[in-house]
C-alpha positions in Angstrom: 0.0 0.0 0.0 1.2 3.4 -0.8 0.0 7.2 1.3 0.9 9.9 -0.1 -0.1 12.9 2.3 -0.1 16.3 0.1 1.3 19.2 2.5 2.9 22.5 2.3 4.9 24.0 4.9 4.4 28.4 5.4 7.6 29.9 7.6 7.7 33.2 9.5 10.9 34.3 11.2 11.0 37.4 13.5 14.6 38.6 15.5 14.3 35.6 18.7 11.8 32.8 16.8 11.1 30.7 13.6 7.5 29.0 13.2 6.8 26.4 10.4 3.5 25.4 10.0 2.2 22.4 8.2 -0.6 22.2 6.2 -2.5 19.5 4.1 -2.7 20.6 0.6 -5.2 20.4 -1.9 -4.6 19.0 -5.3 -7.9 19.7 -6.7 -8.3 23.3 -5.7 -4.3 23.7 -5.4 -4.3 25.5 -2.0 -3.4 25.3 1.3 -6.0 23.9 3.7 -6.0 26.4 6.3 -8.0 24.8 8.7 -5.9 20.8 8.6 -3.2 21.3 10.4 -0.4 18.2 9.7 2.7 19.8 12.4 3.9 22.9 13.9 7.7 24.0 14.7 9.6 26.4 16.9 12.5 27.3 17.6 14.2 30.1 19.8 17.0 31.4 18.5 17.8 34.2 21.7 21.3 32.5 22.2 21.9 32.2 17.8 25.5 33.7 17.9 25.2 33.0 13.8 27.1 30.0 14.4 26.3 27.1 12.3 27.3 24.3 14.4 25.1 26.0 17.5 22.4 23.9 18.3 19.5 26.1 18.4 17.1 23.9 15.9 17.3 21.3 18.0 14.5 21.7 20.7 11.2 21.8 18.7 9.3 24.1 21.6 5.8 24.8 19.9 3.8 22.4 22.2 5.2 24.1 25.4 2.4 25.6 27.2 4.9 29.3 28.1 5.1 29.7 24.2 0.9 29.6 23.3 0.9 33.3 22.4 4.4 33.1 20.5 2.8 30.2 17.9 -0.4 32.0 18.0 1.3 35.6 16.9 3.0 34.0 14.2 0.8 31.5 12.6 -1.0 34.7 12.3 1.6 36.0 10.5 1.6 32.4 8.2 -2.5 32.8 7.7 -2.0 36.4 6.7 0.9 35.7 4.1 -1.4 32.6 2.4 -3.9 35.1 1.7 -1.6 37.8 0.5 -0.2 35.1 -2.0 -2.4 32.3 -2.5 -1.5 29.1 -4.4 
């Protein structure tokens, strides 16, 4: 048997965080299904020293209860750029 899940992923990055947020996608009306939510990321970069071997993408820390209003600000951000530039 063979699943193929369609998704698309939508990323906002502001100075301390990046959120990726993603979505099921539709074949038949080739957008983004707003509302079907497949996985959420973030990550705090407040110690990033632009290193690339710093570890800062490690800890995925959307799920954590203290961070609620930093996902919710910035899938905003995501729903707001999917309707400037739909698919």
């Amino acid at each position: 048997m063979l699943l193929t899940l369609q998704s698309d992923l939508q990323t906002v990055r502001s100075d301390r965080w990046r959120y990726t947020c993603w979505f099921e996608f539709s074949p038949q009306t080739v957008s983004v299904e707003e509302n079907k939510i497949i996985g959420r990321e973030l990550y705090d970069h407040k110690h990033d020293d632009g290193n690339v071997q710093h570890d800062v993408e490690n800890v995925n820390v959307a799920c954590a209860a203290p961070n609620a209003a930093v996902v919710a600000e910035h899938h905003k951000q995501v729903l707001g750029y999917i309707k400037l530039f739909p698919q």
